[in-house]
C-alpha positions as CSV (number, residue, x, y, z in Angstrom):
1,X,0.0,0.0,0.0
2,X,1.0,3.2,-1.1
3,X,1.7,6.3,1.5
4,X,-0.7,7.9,0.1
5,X,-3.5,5.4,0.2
6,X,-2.7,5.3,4.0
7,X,-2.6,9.0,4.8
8,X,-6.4,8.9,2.5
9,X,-7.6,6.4,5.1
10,X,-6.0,7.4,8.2
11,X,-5.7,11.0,7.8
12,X,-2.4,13.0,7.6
13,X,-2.3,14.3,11.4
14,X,-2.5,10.6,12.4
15,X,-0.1,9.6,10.1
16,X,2.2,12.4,11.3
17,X,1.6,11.9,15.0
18,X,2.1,8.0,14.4
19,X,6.2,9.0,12.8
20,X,6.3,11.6,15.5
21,X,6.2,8.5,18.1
22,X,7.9,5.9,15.7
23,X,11.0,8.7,15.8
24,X,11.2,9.0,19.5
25,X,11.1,5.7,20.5
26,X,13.9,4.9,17.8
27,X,15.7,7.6,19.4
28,X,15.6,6.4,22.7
29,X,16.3,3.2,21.8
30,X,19.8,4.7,20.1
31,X,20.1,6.5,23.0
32,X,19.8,3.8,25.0
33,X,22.5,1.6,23.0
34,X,25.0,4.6,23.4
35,X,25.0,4.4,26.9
36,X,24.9,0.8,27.5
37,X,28.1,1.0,25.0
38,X,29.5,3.6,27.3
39,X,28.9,2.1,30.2
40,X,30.8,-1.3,29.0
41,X,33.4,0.9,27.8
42,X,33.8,2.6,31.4
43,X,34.1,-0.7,33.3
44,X,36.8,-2.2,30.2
45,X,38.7,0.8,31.2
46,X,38.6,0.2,35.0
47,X,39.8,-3.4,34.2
48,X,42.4,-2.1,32.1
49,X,43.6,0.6,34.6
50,X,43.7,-1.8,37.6
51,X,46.9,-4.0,36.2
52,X,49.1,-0.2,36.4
53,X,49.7,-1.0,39.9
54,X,51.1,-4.7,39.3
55,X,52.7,-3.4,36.5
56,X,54.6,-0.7,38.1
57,X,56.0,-3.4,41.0
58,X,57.5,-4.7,38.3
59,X,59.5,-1.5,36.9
60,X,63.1,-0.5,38.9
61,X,63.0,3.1,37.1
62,X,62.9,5.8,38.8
63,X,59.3,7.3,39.4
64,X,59.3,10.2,36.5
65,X,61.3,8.7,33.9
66,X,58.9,5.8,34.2
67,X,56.1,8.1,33.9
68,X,57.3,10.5,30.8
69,X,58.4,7.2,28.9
70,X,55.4,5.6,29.4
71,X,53.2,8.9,28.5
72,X,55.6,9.1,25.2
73,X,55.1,5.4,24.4
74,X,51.4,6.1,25.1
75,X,50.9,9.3,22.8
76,X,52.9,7.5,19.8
77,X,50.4,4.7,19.8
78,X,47.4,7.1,19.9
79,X,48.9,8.9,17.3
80,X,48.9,5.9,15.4
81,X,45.4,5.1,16.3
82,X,44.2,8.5,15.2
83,X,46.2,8.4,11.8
84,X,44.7,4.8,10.9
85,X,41.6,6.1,11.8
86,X,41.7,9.1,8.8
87,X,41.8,11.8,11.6
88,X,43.9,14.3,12.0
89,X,45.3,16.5,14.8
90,X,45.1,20.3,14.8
91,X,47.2,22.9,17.0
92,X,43.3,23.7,18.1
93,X,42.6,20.4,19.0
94,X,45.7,20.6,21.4
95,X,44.7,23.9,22.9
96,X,41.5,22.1,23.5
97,X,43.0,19.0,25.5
98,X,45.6,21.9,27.5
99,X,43.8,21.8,30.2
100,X,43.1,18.2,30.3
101,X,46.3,17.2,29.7
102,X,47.8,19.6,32.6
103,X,45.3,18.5,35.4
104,X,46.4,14.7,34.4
105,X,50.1,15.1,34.2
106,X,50.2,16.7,37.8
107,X,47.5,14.2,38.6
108,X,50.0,11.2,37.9
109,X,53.1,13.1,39.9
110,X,50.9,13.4,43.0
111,X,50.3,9.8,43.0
112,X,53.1,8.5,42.0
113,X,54.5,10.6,45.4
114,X,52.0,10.3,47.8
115,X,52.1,6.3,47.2
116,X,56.1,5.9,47.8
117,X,55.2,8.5,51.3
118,X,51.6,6.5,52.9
119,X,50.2,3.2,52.8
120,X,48.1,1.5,50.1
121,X,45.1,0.9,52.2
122,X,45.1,4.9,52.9
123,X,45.9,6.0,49.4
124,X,42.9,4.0,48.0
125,X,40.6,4.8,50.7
126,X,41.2,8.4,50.2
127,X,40.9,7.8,46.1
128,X,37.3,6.2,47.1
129,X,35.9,9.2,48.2
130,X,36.2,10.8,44.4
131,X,32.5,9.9,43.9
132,X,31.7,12.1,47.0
133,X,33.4,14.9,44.7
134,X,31.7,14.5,41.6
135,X,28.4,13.8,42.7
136,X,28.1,17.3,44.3
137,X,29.6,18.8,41.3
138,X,27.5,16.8,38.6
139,X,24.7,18.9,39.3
140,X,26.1,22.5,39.0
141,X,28.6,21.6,35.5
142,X,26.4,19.2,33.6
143,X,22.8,19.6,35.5
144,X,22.6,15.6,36.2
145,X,20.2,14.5,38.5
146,X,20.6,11.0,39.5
147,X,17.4,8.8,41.1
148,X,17.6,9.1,45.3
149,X,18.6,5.6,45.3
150,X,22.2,6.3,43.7
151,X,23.0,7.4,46.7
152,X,22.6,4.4,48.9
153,X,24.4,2.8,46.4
154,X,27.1,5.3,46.8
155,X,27.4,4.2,50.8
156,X,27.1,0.7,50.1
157,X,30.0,0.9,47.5
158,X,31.9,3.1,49.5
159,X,31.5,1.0,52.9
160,X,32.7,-2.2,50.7
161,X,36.0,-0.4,49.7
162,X,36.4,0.5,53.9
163,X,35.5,-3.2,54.7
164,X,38.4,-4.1,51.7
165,X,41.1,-1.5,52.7
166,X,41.3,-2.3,56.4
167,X,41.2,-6.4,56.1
168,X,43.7,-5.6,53.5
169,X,46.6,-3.9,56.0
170,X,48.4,-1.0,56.0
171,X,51.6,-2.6,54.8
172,X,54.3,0.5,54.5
173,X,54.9,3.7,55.6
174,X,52.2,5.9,56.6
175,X,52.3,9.7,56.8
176,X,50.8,12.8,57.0
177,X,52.3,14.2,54.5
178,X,51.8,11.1,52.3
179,X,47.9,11.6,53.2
180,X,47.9,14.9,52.0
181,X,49.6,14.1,48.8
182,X,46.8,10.9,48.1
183,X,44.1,13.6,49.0
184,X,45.5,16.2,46.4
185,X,45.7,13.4,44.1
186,X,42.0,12.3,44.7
187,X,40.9,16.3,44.1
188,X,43.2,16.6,41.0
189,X,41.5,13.0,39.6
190,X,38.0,14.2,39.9
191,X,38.9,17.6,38.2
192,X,40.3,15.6,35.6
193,X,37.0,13.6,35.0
194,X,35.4,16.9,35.1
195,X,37.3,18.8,32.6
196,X,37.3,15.3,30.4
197,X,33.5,15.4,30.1
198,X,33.6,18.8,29.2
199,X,36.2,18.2,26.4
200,X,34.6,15.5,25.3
201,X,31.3,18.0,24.1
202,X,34.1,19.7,21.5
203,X,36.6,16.4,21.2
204,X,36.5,12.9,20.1
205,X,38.0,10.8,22.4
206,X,41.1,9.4,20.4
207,X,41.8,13.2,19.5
208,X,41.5,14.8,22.9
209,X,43.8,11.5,24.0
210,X,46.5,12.4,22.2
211,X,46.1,15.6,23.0
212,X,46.1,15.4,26.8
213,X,48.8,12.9,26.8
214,X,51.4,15.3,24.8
215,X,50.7,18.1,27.4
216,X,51.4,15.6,30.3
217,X,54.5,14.5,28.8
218,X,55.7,18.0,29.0
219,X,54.3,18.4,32.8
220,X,56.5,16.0,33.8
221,X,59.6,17.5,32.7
222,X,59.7,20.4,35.5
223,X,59.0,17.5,38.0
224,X,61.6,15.4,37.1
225,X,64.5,18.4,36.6
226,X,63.2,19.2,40.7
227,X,63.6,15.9,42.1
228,X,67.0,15.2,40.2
229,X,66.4,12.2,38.2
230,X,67.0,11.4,34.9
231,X,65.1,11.0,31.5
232,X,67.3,9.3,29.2
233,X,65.4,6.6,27.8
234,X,65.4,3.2,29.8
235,X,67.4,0.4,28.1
236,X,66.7,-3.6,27.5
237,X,64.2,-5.1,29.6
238,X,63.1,-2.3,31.4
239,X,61.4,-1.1,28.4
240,X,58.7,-3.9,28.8
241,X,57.1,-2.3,32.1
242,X,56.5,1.4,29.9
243,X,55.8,-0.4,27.2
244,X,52.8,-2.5,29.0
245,X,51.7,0.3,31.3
246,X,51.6,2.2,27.5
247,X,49.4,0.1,26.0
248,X,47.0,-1.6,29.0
249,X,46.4,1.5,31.3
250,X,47.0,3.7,28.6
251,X,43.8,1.8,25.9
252,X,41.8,1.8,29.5
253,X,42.1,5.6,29.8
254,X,41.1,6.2,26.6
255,X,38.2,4.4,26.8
256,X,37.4,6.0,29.6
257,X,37.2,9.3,28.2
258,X,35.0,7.7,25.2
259,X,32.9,6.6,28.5
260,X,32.9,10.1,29.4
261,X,30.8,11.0,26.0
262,X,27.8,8.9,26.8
263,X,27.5,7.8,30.8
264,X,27.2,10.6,33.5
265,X,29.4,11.8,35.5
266,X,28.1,10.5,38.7
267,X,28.0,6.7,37.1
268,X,31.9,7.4,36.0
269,X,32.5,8.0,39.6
270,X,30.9,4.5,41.2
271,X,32.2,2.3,38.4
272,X,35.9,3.6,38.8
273,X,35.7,2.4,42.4
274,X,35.8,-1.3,40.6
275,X,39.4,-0.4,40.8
276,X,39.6,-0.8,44.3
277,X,38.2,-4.6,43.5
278,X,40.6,-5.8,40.1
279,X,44.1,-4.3,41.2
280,X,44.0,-6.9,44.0
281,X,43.1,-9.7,42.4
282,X,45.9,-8.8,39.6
283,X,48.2,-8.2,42.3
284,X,47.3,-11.9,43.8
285,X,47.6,-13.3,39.9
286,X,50.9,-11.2,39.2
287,X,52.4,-10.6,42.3
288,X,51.5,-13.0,44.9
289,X,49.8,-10.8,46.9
290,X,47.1,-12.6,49.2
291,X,43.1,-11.8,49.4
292,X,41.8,-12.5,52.9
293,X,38.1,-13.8,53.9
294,X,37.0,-10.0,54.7
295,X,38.6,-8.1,52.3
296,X,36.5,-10.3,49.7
297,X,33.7,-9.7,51.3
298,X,33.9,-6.0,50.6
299,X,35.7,-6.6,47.2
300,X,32.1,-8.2,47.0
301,X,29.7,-5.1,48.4
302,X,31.6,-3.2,45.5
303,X,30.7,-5.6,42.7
304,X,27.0,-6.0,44.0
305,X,26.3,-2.4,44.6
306,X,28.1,-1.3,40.8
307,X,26.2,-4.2,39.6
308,X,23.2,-2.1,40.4
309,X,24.3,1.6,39.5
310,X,25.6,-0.1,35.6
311,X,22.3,-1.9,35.3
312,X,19.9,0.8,36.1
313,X,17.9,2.1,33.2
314,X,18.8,5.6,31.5
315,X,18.4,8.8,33.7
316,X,16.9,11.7,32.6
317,X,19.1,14.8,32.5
318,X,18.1,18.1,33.8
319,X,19.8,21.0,32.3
């Protein structure tokens, strides 16, 4: 039957109306595939980002020559990506990512320190409270408005990585000054995630990732002139280390800025806390390092209350 045999019997308005709701509800249903996508791109990325700290036990460089190699290997494979991909990069798409790029570079420094000056139970608990950041800043920036019940996952997520940290130990040297370093890391990571999202509205995610990554490579370079040591390039097998953080860490960060393009803010937050779950079990596969009865049992809180905040249906944003 003809369209207009059917707009003779069933009127135009109706037939109008009737592709008025066919539209929406395919457009919700892409919307709907965009996020799912996004949100299996953000955890990928958390899986990803969780084998850097197994990775860097196995490095003997010293802290920022492991760091600038590994952001150079990084940025040449992204530049490969993004030439493969029949993009190319402007000196505006790097003024874009400045910003980006600088937050993340001094991001990686303050981490990098505070974990050589406190323990690794403190350092991740005081990472863990990045979601407490961002959700009171996801409103104000980006007018998201997650459901009520986002926050109990929140607690329940939160109280899971407490229950992990102290059954893990506080093997190492704890300070106050490492605290404060871990805590200006923690700030510095969640204006990171902020100033990402925003980028993302102007940048794809391969281009704004190469652009970023340049910029921190040059952050890095005051840093390691300060603190004395050397960035001549590393020689036989301590390549494999940079090159592994490079390409594992490095793919997970990019994907998490694609996440960044098509899952809130406030989910970001909750799913990165999956971090505090995979780098042990690495570390146990890797490393050796042991998992006890209770620090499962938080490992687990985290997995069921995520399970929850990635499996909820799509929230409406405010703006």
């Amino acid at each position: 039957m003809r369209r207009e045999d059917i707009e003779r019997i069933l009127g135009p308005r109706f037939l109008k109306a009737g592709s008025q709701v066919l539209g929406s509800s395919w457009q919700g249903k892409g919307m709907e595939r965009q996020v799912t996508i996004g949100r299996t791109a953000a955890v990928v990325s958390v899986m990803m980002l969780a084998t850097g700290p197994s990775i860097v036990k196995i490095s003997e460089l010293p802290e920022m020559t492991f760091i600038f190699w590994r952001l150079g290997a990084a940025a040449l494979g992204y530049a490969v990506a993004l030439r493969l991909s029949g993009k190319r990069f402007s000196w505006e798409a790097w003024r874009r990512s400045l910003l980006g790029g600088l937050v993340f570079g001094v991001n990686l420094v303050f981490f990098v320190l505070g974990m050589r000056r406190t323990s690794a139970a403190n350092a991740v608990m005081i990472g863990a409270l990045q979601p407490v950041v961002l959700i009171g800043v996801a409103g104000p920036f980006f007018g998201e408005r997650p459901r009520r019940t986002i926050y109990f996952w929140s607690l329940l997520a939160m109280g899971g990585v407490a229950l992990s940290m102290v059954a893990s130990g506080s093997e190492g040297v704890a300070s106050r000054q490492g605290d404060l370093l871990a805590f200006a890391g923690m700030l510095l990571f969640s204006a990171y995630f902020v100033v990402s999202k925003k980028a993302r509205q102007e940048l794809d995610s391969m281009t704004y990732q190469l652009g970023l990554t340049l910029t921190a490579v040059l952050v890095v370079v005051p840093f390691a002139v300060f603190m004395g040591q050397s960035l001549a390039p590393p020689g036989g097998a301590d390549w494999w280390p940079v090159l592994l953080m490079a390409a594992i860490p490095g793919t997970g960060h990019w994907l998490t800025n694609y996440a960044h393009g098509q899952v809130s803010l406030v989910a970001m937050s909750l799913i990165n806390l999956l971090f505090t779950v995979v780098a042990p079990l690495y570390a146990w596969v890797l490393v050796g390092e042991t998992v006890g009865g209770w620090q499962a049992a938080g490992m687990g809180l985290v997995l069921v209350a995520l399970t929850m905040v990635v499996s909820r249906p799509i929230e409406a944003v405010s703006r």
